[in-house]
TORDREN-42551 format. One record per residue (C-alpha): residue number from 1; residue in one letter; x, z, y. Coordinates in nm, 4 decimals. Last residue first. Example, Ala and Ser with C-alpha at 12.3 -4.5 7.8 and 13.67 -1.06 7.14 Angstrom:
<num:2 residu:s X:1.3670 Z:0.7140 Y:-0.1060>
<num:1 residu:a X:1.2300 Z:0.7800 Y:-0.4500>
//
This chain:
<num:351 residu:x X:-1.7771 Z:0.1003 Y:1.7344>
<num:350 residu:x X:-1.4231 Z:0.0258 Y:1.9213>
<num:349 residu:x X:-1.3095 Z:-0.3349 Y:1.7137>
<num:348 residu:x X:-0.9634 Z:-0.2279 Y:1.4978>
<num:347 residu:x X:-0.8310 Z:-0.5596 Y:1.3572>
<num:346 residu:x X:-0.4552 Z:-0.4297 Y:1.4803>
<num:345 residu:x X:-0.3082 Z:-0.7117 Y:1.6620>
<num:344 residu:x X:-0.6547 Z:-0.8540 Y:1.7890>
<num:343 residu:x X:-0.8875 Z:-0.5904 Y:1.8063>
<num:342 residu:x X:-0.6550 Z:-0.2787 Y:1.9439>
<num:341 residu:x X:-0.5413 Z:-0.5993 Y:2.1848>
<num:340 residu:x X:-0.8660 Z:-0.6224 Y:2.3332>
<num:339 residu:x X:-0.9024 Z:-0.2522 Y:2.3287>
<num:338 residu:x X:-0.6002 Z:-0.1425 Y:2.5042>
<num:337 residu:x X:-0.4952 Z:0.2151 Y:2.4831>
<num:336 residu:x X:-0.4375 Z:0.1788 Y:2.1265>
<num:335 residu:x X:-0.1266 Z:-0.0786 Y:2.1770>
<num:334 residu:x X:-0.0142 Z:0.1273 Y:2.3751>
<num:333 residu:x X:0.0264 Z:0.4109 Y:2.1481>
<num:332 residu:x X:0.1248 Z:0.1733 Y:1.8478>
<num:331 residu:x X:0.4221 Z:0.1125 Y:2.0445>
<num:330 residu:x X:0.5363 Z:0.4341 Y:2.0821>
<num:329 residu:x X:0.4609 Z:0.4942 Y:1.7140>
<num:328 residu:x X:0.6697 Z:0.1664 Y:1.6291>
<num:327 residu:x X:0.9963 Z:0.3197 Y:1.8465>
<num:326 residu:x X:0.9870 Z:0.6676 Y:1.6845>
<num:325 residu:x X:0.9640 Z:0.5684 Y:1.3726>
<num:324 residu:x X:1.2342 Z:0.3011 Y:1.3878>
<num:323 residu:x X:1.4461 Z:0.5049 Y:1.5606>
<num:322 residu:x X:1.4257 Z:0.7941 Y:1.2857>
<num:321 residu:x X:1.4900 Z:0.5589 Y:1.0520>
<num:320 residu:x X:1.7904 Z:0.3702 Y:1.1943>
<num:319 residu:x X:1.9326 Z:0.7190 Y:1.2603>
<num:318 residu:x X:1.9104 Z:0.7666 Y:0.9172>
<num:317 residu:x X:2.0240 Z:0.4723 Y:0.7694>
<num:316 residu:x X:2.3330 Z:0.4605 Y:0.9962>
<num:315 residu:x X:2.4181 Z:0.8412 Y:0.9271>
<num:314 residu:x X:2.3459 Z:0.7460 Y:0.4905>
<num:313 residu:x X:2.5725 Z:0.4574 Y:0.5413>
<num:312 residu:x X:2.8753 Z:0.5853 Y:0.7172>
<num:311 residu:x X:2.8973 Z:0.8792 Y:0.4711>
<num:310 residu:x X:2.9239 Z:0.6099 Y:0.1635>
<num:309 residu:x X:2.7435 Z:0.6335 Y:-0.1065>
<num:308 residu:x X:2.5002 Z:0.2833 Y:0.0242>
<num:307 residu:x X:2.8682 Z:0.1335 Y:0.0429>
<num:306 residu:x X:2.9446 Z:-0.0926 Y:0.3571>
<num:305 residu:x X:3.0654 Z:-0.4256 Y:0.2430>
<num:304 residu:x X:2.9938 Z:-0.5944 Y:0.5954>
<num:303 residu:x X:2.9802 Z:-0.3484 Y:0.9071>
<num:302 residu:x X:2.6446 Z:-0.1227 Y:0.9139>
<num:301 residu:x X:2.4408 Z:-0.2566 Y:1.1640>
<num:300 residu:x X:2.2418 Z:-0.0471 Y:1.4051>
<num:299 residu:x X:1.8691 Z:-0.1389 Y:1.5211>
<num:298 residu:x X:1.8640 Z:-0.1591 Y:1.1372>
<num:297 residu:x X:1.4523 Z:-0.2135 Y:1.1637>
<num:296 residu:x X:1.2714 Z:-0.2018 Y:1.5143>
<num:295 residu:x X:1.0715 Z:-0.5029 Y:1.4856>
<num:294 residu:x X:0.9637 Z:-0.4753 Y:1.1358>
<num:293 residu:x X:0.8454 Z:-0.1615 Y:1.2046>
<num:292 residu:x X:0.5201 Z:-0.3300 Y:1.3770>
<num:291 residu:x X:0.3015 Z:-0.4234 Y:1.1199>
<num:290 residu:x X:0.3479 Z:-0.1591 Y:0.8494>
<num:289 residu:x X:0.3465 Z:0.0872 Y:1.1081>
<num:288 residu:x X:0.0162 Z:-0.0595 Y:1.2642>
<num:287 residu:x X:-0.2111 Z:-0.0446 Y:0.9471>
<num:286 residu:x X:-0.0653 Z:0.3169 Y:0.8606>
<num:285 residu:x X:-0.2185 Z:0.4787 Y:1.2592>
<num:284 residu:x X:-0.4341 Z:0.7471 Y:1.0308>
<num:283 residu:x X:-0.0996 Z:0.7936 Y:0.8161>
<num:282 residu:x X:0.1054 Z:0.8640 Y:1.1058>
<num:281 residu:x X:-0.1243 Z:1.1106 Y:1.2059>
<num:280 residu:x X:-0.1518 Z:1.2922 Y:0.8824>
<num:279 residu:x X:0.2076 Z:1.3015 Y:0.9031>
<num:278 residu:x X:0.2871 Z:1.4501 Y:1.1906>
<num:277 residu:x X:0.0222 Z:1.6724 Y:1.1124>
<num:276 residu:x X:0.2044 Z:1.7816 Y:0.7787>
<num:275 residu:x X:0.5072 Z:1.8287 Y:0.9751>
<num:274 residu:x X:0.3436 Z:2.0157 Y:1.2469>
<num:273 residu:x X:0.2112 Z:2.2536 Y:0.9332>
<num:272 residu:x X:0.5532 Z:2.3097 Y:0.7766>
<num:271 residu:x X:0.6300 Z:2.3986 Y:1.1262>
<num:270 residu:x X:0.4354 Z:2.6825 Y:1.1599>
<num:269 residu:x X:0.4649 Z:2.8298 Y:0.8577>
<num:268 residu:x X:0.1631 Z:2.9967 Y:0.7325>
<num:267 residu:x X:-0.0437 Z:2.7032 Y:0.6317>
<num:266 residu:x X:0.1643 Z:2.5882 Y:0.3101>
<num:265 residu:x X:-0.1111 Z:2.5908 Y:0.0476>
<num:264 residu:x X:-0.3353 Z:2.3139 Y:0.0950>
<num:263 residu:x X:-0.0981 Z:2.0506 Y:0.2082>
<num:262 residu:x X:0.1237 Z:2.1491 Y:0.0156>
<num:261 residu:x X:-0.0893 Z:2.1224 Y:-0.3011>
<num:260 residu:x X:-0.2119 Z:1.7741 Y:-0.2076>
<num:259 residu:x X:0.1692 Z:1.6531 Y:-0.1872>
<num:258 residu:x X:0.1822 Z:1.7849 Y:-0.5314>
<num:257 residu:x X:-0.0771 Z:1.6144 Y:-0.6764>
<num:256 residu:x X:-0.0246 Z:1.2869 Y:-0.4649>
<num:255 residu:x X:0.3419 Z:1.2737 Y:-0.5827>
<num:254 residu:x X:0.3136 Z:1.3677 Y:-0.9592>
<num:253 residu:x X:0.0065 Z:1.1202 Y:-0.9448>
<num:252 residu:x X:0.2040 Z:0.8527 Y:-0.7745>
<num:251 residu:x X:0.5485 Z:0.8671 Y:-1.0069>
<num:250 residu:x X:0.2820 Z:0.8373 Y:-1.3269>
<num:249 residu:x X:0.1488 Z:0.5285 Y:-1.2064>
<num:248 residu:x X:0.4838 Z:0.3679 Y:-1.0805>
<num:247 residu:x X:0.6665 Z:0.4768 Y:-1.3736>
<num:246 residu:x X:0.3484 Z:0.3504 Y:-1.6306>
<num:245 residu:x X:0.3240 Z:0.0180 Y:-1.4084>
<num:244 residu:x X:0.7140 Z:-0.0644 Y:-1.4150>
<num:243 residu:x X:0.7647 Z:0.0010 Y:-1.8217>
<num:242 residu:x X:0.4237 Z:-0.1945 Y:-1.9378>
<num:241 residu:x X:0.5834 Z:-0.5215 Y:-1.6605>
<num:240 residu:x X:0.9107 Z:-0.4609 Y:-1.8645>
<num:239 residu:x X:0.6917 Z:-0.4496 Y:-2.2281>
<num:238 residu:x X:0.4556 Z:-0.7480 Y:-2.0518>
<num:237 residu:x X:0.7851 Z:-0.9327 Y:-2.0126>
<num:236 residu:x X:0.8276 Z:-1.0355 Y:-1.6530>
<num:235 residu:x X:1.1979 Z:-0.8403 Y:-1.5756>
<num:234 residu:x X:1.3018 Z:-0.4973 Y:-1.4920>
<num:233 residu:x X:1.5665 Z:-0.4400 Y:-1.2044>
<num:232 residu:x X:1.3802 Z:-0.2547 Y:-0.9929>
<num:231 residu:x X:1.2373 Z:-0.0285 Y:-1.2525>
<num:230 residu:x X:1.5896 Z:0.1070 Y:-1.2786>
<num:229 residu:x X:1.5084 Z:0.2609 Y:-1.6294>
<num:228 residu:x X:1.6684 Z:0.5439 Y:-1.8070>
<num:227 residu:x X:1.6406 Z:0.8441 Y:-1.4762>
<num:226 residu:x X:1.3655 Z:0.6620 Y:-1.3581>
<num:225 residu:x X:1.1974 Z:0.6854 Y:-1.7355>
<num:224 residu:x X:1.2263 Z:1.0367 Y:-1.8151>
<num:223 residu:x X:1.1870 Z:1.1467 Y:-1.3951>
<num:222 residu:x X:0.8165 Z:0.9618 Y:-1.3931>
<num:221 residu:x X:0.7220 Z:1.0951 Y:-1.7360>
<num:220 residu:x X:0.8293 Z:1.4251 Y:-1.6637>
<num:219 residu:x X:0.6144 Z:1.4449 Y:-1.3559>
<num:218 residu:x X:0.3430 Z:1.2552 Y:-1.5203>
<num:217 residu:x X:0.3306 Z:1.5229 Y:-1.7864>
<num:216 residu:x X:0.3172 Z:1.8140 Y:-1.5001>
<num:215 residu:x X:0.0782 Z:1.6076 Y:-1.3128>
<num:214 residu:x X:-0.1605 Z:1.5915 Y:-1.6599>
<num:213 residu:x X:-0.1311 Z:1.9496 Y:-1.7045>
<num:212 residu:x X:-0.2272 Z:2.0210 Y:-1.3456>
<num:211 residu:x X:-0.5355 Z:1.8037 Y:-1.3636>
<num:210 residu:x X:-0.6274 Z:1.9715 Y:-1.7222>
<num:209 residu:x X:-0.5985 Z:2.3467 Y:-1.6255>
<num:208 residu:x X:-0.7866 Z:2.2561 Y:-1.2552>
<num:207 residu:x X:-1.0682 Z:2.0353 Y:-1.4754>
<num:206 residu:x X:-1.1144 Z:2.3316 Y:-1.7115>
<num:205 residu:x X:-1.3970 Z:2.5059 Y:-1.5322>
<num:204 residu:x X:-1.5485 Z:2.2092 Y:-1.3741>
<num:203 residu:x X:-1.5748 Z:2.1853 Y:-0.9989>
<num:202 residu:x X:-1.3745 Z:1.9089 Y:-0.9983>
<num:201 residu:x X:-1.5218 Z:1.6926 Y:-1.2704>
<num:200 residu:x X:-1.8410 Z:1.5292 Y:-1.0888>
<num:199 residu:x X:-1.6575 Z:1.4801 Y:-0.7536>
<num:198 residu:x X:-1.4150 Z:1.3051 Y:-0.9457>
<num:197 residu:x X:-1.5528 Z:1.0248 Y:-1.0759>
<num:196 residu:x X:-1.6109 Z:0.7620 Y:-0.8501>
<num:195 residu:x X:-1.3158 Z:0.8354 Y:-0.6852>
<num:194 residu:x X:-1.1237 Z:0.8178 Y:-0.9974>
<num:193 residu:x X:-1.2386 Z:0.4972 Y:-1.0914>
<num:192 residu:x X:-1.1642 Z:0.3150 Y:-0.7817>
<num:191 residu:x X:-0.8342 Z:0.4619 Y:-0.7244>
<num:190 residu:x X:-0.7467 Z:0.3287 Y:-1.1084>
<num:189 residu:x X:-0.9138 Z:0.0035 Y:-0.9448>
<num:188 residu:x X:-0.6911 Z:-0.0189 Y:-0.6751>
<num:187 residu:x X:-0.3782 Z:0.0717 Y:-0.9083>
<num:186 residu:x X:-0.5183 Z:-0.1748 Y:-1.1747>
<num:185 residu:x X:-0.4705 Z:-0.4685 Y:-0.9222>
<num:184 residu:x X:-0.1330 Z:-0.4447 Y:-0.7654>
<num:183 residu:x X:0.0458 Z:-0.6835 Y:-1.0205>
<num:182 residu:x X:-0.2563 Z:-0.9599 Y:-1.0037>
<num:181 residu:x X:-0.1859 Z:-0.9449 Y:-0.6707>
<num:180 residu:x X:0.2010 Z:-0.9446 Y:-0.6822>
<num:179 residu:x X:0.1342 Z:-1.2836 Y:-0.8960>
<num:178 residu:x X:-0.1521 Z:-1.4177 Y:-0.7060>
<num:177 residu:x X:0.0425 Z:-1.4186 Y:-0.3889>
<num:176 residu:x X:-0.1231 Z:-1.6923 Y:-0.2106>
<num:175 residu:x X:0.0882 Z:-1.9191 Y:-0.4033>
<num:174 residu:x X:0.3309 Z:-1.7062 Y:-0.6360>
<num:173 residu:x X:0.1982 Z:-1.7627 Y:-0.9443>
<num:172 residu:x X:0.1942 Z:-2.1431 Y:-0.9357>
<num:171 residu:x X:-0.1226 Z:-2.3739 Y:-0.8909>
<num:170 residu:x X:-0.2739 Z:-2.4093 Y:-1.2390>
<num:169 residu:x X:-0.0923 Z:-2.0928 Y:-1.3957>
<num:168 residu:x X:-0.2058 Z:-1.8830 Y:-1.0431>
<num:167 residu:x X:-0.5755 Z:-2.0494 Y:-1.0915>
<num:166 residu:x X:-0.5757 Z:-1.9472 Y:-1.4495>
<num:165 residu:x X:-0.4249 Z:-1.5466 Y:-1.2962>
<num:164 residu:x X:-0.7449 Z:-1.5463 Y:-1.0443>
<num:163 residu:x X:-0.9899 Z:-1.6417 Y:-1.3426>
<num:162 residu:x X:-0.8555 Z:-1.3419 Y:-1.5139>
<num:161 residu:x X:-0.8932 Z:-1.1629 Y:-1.1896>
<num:160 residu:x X:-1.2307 Z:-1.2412 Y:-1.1574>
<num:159 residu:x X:-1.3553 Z:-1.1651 Y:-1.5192>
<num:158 residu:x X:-1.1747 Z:-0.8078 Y:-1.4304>
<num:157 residu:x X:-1.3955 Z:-0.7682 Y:-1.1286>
<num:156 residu:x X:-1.7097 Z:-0.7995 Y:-1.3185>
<num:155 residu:x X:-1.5604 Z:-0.5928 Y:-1.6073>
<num:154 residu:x X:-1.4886 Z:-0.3131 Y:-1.3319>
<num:153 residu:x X:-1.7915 Z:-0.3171 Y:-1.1328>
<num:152 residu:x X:-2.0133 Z:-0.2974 Y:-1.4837>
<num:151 residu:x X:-1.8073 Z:0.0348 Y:-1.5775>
<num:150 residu:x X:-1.8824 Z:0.1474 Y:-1.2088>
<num:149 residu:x X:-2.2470 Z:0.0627 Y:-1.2225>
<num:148 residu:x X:-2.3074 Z:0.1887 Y:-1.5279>
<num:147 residu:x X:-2.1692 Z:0.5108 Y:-1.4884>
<num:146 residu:x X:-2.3414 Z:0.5042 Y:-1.1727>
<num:145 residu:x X:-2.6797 Z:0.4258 Y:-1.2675>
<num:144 residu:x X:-2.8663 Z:0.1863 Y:-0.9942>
<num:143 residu:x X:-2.7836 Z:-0.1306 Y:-1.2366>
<num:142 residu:x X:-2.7819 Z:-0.5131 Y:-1.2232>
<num:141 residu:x X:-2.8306 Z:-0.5931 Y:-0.8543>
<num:140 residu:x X:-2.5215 Z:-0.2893 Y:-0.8189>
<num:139 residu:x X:-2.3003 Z:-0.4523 Y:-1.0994>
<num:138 residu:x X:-2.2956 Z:-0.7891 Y:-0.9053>
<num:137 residu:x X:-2.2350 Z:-0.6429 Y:-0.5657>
<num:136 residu:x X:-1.9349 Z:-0.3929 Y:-0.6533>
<num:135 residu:x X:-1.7593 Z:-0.7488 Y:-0.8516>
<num:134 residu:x X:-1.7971 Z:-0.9202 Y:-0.5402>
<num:133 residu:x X:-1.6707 Z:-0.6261 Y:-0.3936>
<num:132 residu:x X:-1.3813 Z:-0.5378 Y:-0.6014>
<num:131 residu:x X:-1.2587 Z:-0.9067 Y:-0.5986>
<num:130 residu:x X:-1.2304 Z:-0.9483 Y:-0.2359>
<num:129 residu:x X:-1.1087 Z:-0.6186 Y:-0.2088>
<num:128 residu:x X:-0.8096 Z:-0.7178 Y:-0.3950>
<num:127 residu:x X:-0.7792 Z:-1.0144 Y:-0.1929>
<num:126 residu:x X:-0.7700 Z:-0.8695 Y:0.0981>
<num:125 residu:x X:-0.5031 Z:-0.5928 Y:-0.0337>
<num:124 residu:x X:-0.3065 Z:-0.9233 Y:-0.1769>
<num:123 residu:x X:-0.3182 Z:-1.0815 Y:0.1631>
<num:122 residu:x X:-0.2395 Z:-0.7378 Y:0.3349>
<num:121 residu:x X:0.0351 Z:-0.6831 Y:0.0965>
<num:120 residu:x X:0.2040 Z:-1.0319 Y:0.1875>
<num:119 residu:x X:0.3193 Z:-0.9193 Y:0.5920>
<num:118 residu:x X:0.6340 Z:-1.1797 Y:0.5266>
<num:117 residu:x X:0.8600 Z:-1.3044 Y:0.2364>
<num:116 residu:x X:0.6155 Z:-1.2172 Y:0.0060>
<num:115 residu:x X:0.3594 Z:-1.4919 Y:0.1147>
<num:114 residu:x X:0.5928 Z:-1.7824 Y:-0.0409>
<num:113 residu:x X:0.3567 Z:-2.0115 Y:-0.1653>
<num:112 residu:x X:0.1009 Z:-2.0118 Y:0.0823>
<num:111 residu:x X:0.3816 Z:-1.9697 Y:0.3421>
<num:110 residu:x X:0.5191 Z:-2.3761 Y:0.2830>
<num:109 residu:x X:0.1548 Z:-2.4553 Y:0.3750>
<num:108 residu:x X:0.2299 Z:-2.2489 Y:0.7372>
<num:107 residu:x X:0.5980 Z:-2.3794 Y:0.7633>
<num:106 residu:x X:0.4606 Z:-2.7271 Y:0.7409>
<num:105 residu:x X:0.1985 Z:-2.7292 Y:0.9595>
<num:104 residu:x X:0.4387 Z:-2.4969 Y:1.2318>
<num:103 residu:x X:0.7326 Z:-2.7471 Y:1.2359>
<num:102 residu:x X:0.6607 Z:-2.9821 Y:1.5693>
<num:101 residu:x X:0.5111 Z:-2.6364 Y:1.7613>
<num:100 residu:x X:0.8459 Z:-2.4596 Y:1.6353>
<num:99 residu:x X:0.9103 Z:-2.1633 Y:1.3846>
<num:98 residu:x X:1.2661 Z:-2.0510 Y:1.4013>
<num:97 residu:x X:1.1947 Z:-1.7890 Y:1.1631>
<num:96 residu:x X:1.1890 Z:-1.4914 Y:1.4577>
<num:95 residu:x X:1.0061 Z:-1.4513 Y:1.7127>
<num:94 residu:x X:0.7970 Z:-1.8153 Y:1.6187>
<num:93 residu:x X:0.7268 Z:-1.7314 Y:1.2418>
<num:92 residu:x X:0.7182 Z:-1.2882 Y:1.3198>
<num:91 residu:x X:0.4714 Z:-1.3983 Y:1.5649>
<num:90 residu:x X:0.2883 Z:-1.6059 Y:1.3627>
<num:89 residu:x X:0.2795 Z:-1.3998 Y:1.0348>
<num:88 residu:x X:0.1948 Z:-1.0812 Y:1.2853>
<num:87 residu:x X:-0.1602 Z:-1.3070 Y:1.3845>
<num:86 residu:x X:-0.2569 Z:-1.4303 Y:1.0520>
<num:85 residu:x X:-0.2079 Z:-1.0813 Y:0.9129>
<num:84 residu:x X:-0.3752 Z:-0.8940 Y:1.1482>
<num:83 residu:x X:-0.6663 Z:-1.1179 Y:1.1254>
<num:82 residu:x X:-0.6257 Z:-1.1286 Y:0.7664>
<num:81 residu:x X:-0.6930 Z:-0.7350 Y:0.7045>
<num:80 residu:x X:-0.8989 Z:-0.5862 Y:0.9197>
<num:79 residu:x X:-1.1133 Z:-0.8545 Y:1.0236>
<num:78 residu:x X:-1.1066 Z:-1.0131 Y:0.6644>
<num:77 residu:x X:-1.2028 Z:-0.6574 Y:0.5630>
<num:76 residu:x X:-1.4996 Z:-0.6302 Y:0.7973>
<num:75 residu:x X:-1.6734 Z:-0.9708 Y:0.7408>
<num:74 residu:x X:-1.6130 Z:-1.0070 Y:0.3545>
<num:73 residu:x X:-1.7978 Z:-0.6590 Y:0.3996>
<num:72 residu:x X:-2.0476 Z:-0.7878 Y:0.6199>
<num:71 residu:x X:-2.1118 Z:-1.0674 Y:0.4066>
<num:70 residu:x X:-2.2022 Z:-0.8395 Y:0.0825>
<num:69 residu:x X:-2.4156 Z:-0.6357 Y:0.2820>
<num:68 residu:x X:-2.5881 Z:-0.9283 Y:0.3827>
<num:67 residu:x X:-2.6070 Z:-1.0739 Y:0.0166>
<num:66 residu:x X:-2.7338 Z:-0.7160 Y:-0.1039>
<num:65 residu:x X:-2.6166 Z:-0.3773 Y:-0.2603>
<num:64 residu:x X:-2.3197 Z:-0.4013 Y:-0.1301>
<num:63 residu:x X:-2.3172 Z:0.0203 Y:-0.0934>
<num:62 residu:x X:-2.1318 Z:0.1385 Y:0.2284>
<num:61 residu:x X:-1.7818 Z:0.2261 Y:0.1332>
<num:60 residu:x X:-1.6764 Z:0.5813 Y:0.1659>
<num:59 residu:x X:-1.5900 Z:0.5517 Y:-0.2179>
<num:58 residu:x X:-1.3953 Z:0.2148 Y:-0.1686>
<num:57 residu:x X:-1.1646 Z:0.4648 Y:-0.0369>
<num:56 residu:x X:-0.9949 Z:0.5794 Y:-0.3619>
<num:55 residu:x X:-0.9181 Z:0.1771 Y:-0.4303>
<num:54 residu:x X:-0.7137 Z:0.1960 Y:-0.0956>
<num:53 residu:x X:-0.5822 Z:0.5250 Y:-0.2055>
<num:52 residu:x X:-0.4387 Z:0.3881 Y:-0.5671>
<num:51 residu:x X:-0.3146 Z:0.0389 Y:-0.3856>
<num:50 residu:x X:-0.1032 Z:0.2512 Y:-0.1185>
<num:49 residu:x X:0.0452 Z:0.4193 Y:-0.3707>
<num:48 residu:x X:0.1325 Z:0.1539 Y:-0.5730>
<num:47 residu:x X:0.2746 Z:-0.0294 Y:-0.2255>
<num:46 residu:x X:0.5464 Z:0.2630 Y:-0.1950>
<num:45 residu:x X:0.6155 Z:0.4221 Y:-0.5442>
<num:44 residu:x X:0.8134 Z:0.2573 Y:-0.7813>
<num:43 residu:x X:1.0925 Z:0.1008 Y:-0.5110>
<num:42 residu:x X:1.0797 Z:0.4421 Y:-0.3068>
<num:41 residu:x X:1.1875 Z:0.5916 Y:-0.6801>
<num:40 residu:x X:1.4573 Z:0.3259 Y:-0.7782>
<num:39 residu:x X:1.5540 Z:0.3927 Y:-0.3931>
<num:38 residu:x X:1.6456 Z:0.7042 Y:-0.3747>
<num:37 residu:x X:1.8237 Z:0.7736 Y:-0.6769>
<num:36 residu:x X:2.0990 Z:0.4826 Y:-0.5937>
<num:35 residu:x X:2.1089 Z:0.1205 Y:-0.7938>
<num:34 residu:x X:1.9167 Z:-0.0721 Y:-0.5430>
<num:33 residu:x X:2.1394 Z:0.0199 Y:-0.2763>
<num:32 residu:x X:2.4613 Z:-0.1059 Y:-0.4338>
<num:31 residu:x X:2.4789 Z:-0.4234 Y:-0.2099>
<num:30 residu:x X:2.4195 Z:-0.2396 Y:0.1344>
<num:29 residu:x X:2.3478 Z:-0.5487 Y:0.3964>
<num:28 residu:x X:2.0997 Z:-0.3399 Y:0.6389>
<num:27 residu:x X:1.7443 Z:-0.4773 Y:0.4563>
<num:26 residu:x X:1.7614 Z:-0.2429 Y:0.1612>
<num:25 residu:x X:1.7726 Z:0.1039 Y:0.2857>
<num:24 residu:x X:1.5872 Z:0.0434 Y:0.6713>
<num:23 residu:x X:1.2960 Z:-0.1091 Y:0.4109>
<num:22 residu:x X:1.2940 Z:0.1525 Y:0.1698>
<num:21 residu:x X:1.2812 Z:0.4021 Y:0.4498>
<num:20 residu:x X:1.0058 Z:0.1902 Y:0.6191>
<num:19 residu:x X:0.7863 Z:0.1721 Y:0.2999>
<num:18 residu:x X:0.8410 Z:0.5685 Y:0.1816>
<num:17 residu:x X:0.7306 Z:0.6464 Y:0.5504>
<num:16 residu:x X:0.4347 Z:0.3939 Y:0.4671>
<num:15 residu:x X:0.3526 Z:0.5869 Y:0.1379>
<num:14 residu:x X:0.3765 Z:0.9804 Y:0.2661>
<num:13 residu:x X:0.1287 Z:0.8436 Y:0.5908>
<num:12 residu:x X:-0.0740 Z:0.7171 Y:0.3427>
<num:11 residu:x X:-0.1568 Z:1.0336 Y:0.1385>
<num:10 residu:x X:-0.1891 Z:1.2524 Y:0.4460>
<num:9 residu:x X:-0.4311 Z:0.9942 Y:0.5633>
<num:8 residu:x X:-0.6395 Z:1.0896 Y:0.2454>
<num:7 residu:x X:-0.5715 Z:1.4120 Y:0.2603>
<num:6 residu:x X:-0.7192 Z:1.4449 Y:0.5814>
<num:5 residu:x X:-1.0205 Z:1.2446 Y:0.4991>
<num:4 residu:x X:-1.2086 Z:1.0761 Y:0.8117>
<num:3 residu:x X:-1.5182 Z:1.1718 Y:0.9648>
<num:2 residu:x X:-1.7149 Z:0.8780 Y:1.0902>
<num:1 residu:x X:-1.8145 Z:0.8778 Y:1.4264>
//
């Protein structure tokens, strides 16, 4: 069996708690909740983070270094990605958007163009990988070098997305989610890039001096422009779009870097080291959070014209969280102890 990363699961668990606390913020009728602390930096971070590890992983990838291997990894992440995806989309359609037998053609074309009302960020992640591996096959029939490889990867994979942003012009940004897509891109391939790199510069003698100096600027960076900018409310110019990707960027290095740093340094308490379990674990089990917290979200309403500032709010969002963490990871849990439906809701097929 595989051996998975720690800190990479430690990662993800930190982005999908950040998802469902944005999500039990924002989805229980607070108007002002966009304009509080909390959620401009949730807003930057969640699914930019997630993009920046899921382009980190492509190093434990095996190489597609030939048409089969190239299949097999269409094979895998369509498994992993859309089968969830096409399954949760018609649940969440017949559960609970009124979906009928008689309506279901139309609802389903009517979903290619709005994918971000539903489970989008696995589309887009599929997508993504889509790209990266087509473009991970290319530069490998061209070139053995790494450097090479990773620089030819990355023009490869840009050509693609260029002709993925004529095809969003021709058809309209938002069908199959080009626009968010196209959005989410550089993270994966900043992840990309890094991975490929860093096990050359980390043993360096000025890599720790020049890592921390770089989290420190990103740190100030992050807090200069959240604290001038809601990124939530920025527009579709490329300076606006320039403003959201540098916060985002520089919010998940400060956070990974430090997050890192805890959980490398804090092993004498003892629960300081459950937490980071707790986690680790959540962030292992990420895939079936995402999917299932949907269910559980604003169990308890807050009445109409509630303020986010308000007492009321911040016990209702809270207890809404913890009950919506508690409740998916219970259901995740039996979920796992069935195979058949391990493979079917979660695209997880027992090696």
């Amino acid at each position: 069996m595989k051996q998975r990363n720690a800190h990479v699961d430690y990662i993800r668990g930190i982005a999908i708690l950040l998802v469902m606390l944005g999500h039990t913020v924002s989805n229980n009728g607070m108007n002002d909740f966009a304009d509080s602390g909390m959620y401009k930096v949730i807003f930057a971070l969640q699914m930019p983070l997630f993009m920046l590890v899921s382009g980190y992983v492509t190093k434990y990838s095996r190489p597609i270094d030939s048409g089969k291997a190239l299949a097999s990894f269409f094979g895998r992440r369509s498994l992993c990605y859309l089968l969830p995806w096409g399954v949760w989309t018609l649940f969440r359609g017949f559960a609970f958007g009124g979906w009928t037998l008689g309506t279901v053609k139309n609802e389903a074309v009517s979903l290619l163009w709005n994918m971000d009302s539903g489970y989008w960020f696995l589309f887009s992640l599929w997508t993504i990988c889509a790209v990266w591996g087509t473009g991970s096959f290319i530069a490998n029939k061209l070139t053995e070098k790494r450097v090479p490889r990773v620089i030819l990867c990355s023009v490869f994979s840009a050509a693609l997305s260029v002709g993925l942003f004529f095809v969003g012009l021709k058809a309209g940004l938002s069908f199959l989610n080009i626009k968010l897509t196209l959005y989410y891109i550089p993270f994966f391939f900043l992840g990309y890039v890094f991975a490929s790199f860093y096990g050359t510069f980390e043993h360096g003698k000025k890599f720790r001096v020049v890592e921390t100096s770089v989290a420190a600027l990103s740190f100030v960076a992050f807090v200069a422009i959240t604290l001038n900018r809601n990124v939530y409310y920025l527009g579709e110019s490329v300076s606006e779009i320039a403003i959201r990707i540098i916060c985002s960027l520089t919010g998940c290095i400060s956070v990974i870097f430090f997050s890192v740093k805890f959980f490398e340094e804090f092993k004498a308490c003892a629960w300081l080291e459950t937490l980071k379990k707790g986690v680790t674990v959540i962030g292992r089990e990420s895939l079936g959070f995402y999917l299932i917290h949907y269910l559980f979200l604003n169990m308890i309403r807050l009445p109409a014209g509630t303020s986010f500032y308000s007492f009321e709010a911040f016990e209702t969002c809270l207890m809404n969280y913890i009950l919506t963490v508690l409740l998916s990871d219970v259901v995740i849990y039996i979920i796992n102890r069935c195979a058949p439906l391990k493979a079917v809701l979660f695209g997880k097929i027992k090696k």
